[in-house]
Structure formats: structure tokens, C-alpha cells
C-alpha positions in Angstrom: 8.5 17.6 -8.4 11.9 17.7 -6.6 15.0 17.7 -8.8 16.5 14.9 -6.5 14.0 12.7 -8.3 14.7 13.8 -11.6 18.5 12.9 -12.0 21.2 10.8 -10.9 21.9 11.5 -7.1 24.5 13.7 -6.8 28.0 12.7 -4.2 26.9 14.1 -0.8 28.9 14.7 2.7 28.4 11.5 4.8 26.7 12.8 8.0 25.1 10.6 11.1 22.0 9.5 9.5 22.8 9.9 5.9 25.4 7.5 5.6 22.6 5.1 7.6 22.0 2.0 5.2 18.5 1.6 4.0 17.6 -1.6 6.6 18.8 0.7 9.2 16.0 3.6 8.1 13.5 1.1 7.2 13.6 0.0 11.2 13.6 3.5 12.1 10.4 4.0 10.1 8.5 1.2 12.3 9.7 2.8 15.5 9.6 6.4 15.1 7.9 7.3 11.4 8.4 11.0 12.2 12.2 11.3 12.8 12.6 8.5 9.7 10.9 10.9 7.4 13.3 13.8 8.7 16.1 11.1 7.6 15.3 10.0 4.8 14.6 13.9 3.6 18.0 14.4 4.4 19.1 11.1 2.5 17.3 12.1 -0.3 18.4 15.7 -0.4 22.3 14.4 0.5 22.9 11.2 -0.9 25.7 9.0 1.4 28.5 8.0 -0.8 28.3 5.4 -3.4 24.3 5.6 -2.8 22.7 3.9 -6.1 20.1 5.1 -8.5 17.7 2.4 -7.1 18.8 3.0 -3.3 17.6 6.7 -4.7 14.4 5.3 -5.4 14.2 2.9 -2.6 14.4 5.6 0.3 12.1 8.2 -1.7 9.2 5.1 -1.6 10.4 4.6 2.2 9.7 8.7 2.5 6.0 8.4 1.2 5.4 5.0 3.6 7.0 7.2 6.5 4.7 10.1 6.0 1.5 8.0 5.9 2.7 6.3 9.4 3.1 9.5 10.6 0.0 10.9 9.4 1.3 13.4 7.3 -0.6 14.5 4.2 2.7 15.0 2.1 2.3 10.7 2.3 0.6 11.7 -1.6 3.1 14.0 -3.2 6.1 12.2 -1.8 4.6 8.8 -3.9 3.9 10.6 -7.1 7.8 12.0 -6.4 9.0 8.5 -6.3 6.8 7.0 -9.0 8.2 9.8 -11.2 12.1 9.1 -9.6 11.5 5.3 -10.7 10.6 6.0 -14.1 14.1 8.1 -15.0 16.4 6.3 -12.3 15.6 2.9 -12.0 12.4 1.4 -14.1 12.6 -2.0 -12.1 11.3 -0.2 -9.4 8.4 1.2 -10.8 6.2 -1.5 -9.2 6.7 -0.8 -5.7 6.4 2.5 -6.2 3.5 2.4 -7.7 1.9 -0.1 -5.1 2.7 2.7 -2.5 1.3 5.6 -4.4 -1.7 3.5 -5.2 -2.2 2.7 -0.9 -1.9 6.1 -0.1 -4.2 7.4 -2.5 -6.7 4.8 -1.1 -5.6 5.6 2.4 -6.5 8.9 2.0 -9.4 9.0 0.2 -8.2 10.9 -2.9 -10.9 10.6 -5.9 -8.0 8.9 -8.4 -8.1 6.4 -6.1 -10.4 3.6 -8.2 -8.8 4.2 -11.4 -5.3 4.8 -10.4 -5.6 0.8 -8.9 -7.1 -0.2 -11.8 -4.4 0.9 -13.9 -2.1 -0.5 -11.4 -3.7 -3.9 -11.5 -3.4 -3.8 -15.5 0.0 -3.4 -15.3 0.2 -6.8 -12.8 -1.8 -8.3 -14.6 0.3 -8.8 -17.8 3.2 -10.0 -15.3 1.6 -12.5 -13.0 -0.8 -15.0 -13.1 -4.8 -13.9 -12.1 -5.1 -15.2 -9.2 -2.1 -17.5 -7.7 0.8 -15.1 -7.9 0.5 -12.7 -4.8 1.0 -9.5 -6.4 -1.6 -9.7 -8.5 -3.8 -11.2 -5.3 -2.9 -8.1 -3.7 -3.8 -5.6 -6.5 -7.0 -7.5 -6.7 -7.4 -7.1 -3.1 -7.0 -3.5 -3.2 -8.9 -2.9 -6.1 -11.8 -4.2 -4.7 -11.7 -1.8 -1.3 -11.1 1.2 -3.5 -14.6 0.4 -5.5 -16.0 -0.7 -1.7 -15.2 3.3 -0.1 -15.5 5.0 -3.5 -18.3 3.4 -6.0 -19.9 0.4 -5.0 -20.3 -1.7 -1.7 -22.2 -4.1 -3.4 -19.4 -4.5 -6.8 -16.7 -3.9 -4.4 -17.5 -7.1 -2.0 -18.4 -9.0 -5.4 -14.7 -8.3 -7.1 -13.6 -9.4 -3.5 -15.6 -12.6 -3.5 -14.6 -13.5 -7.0 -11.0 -13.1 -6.1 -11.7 -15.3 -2.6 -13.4 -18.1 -4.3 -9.9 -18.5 -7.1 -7.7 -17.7 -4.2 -9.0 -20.8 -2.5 -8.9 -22.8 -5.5 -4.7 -22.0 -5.4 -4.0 -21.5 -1.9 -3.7 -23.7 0.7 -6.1 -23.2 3.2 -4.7 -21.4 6.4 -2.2 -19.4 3.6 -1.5 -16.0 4.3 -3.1 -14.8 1.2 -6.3 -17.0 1.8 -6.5 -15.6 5.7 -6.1 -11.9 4.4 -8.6 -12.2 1.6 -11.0 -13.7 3.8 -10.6 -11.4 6.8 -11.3 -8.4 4.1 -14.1 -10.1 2.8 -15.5 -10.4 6.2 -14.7 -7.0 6.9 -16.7 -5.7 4.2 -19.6 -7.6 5.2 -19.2 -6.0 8.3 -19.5 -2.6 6.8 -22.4 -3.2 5.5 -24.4 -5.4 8.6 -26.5 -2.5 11.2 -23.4 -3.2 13.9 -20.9 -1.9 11.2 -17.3 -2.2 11.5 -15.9 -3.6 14.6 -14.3 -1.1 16.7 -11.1 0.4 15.2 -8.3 1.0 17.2 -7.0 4.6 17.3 -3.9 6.4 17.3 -2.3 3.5 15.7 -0.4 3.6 12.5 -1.5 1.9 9.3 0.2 -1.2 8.6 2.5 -0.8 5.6 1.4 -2.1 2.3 3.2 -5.8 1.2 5.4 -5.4 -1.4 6.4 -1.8 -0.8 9.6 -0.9 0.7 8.8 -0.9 4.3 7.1 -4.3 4.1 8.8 -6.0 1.0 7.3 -9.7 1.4 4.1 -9.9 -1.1 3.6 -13.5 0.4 2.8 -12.3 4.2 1.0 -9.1 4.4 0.7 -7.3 7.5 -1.7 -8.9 10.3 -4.6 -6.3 9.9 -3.3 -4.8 6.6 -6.9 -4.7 4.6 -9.0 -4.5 7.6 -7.7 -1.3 8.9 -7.4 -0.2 5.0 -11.2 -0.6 4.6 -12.4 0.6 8.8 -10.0 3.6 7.8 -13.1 4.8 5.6 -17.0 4.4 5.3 -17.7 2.1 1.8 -20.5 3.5 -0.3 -23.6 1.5 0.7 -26.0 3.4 -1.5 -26.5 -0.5 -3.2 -26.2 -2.2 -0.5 -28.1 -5.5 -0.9 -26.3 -7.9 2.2 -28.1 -9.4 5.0 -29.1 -8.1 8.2 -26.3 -9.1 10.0 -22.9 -9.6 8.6 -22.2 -13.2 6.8 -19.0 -15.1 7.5 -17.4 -15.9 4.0 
């Protein structure tokens, strides 16, 4: 774990992109996720002046969301870093952290995935209501595609379908939580159909999780944001009981 996350940020030297303020470094992160991670290294390593305990935390999420646009496997140690930095700097901003650690995990396939979400939906859980509150929508969500790639097709597309059917009871139709939910559902059914998934575009960076620090707005996630997360991997379809060809929810 580095020792930036561990205490208060010391004073650093102001230098070009250090002293850059964090809406500054989240833009740079959508246009060149490479160079932003070299930043916010730099940031993190040399705090600008007055920088705060939670702008500590802030950019050391913003790392971990860079690396995974960029494709770079650190994505996973540079989460747990900020997941532990949150805890002793700034517990207000566990939850984000968490969420981001949580994605990546997913993301990449890592084994923890299924019950690190779970744990993470817990924890929303006791803060927000079941089902109309996005955060917990989104936990839900996410839940659901972790058991989809690493468990269950079949239990995976039934937590999903659960969460759709409350969702709509909540939600005006044409919402953005309704339209994502749905278009994951749909996606999973996909998965499962002969034709599979529809063709995934490559070379293309994930969309950033909502609520994270790159895409802070639970309300409005991402066009594409649970789609790519479930084409990204093959679901486990050793239950699979759906149709044929894939169902529209």
C-alpha cells in the first residue's frame, strides 16, 4: 500500500499539472486516460498546496478509473489503495471508492468479484431504499452481472429481473435507471440466445462507473455502461435455461 494513502498529504511544490484542480484531471481522464494517470501519480505523490484529505482521496479513485480506461492492470491495486486512503483520510468517501474497486474487480474478472459486490450492496443497502434510490439500483445492477460472468446465468438474469420489475414499479418509464436496467437485462438474454452478444466494439474504453469520481451522477449512467460491463466477459451458462433466441424484457 503506498504511504500517500496512509496519512495526511504532505505540502508539495506546485508544478504544471499538480497544482491542476481535480475537474481539470477528471477531463483529462476522458481524453487521454494515459497521461491523466501519469498526473494524477504525480498529484498523489506531490500534493498542490492546500490539497484536502478528501481531494487526497478523490484523485487516488480518479487514478484507479484512469488505469482501467487505459487498460492498465494496476486499475486493481490503485482501488484497494484508495479504498484503504478513504478509510484513514476521509470515511465519507468510502462509498465511491468502493463502487470503483468493486467495477474493476468485475471488469477484470478477478474471483472476489461476487462477494466483494455483495458486500458492497449490504453496505447500500442499510443507506437507501431497495429499489427507488439509484445507488442501491446500481449495486443491484452490478450485483447481478457479477453472478451472470462468475456463478450463474440463470440467477444472475433472475436478480436482474427482480430488480427490473421494482424499478418499474418506481421509475418513470423512459427514466434513465429503467432504460439501463432494461438494456442489461436484454443484454443478458442476449448472452445466453445461439447469436450471443451483439458485436462489441473494440479498442474503446469502458464507460466509467456512475457514482465514481470520473462519472459522479448515480441518476444518469453512462450510455452503454452495463452492456459493455457484461460483452466485456462470457456469463456462466452451465444453467442456462432461456429460449432459443433472446427475449425482449
Amino acid at each position: 500500500m503506498g504511504r500517500h494513502l496512509i496519512s495526511a498529504p504532505p505540502p508539495g511544490e506546485a508544478g504544471a499539472d499538480i497544482t491542476l484542480e481535480l475537474p481539470a484531471l477528471r477531463a483529462a481522464v476522458w481524453t487521454d486516460p494515459v497521461a491523466a494517470a501519469r498526473m494524477l501519480r504525480r498529484r498523489i505523490d506531490t500534493p498542490a498546496p492546500g490539497d484536502t484529505p478528501t481531494g487526497h482521496v478523490d484523485t487516488a479513485i480518479l487514478l484507479a478509473e484512469a488505469l482501467l480506461r487505459s487498460g492498465d492492470p494496476a486499475a486493481v491495486r490503485a482501488a484497494s489503495q484508495a479504498v484503504s486512503g478513504a478509510a484513514l483520510l476521509d470515511p465519507a468517501r468510502l462509498p465511491p471508492a468502493r463502487l470503483v474497486a468493486v467495477d474493476i474487480l468485475e471488469l477484470t474478472g478477478d474471483p472476489d468479484a461476487v462477494p466483494a459486490y455483495t458486500d458492497y450492496l449490504t453496505s447500500v443497502a442499510a443507506l437507501y431504499a431497495p429499489d427507488t434510490d439509484p445507488p442501491t439500483v446500481l449495486a443491484r445492477t452490478g450485483t447481478a452481472i457479477a453472478v451472470y460472468h462468475d456463478q450463474s446465468c440463470r440467477r444472475g438474469r433472475r436478480l436482474l429481473s427482480d430488480l427490473l420489475d421494482g424499478v418499474r414499479r418506481r421509475h418513470r418509464p423512459g427514466s434513465p435507471l429503467v432504460v439501463a436496467v432494461t438494456a442489461t437485462l436484454r443484454m443478458m438474454r442476449a448472452g445466453c440466445s445461439p447469436s450471443g452478444y451483439p458485436p462489441a466494439r473494440r479498442g474503446l474504453p469502458p464507460p466509467p462507473i456512475a457514482g465514481g469520481v470520473l462519472h459522479p451522477d448515480h441518476t444518469r449512467p453512462p450510455a452503454g455502461l452495463f452492456e459493455q460491463r457484461i460483452g466485456a466477459r462470457r456469463g456462466r451458462h452451465h444453467d442456462c435455461d432461456a429460449p432459443r433466441t433472446a427475449r425482449q424484457p
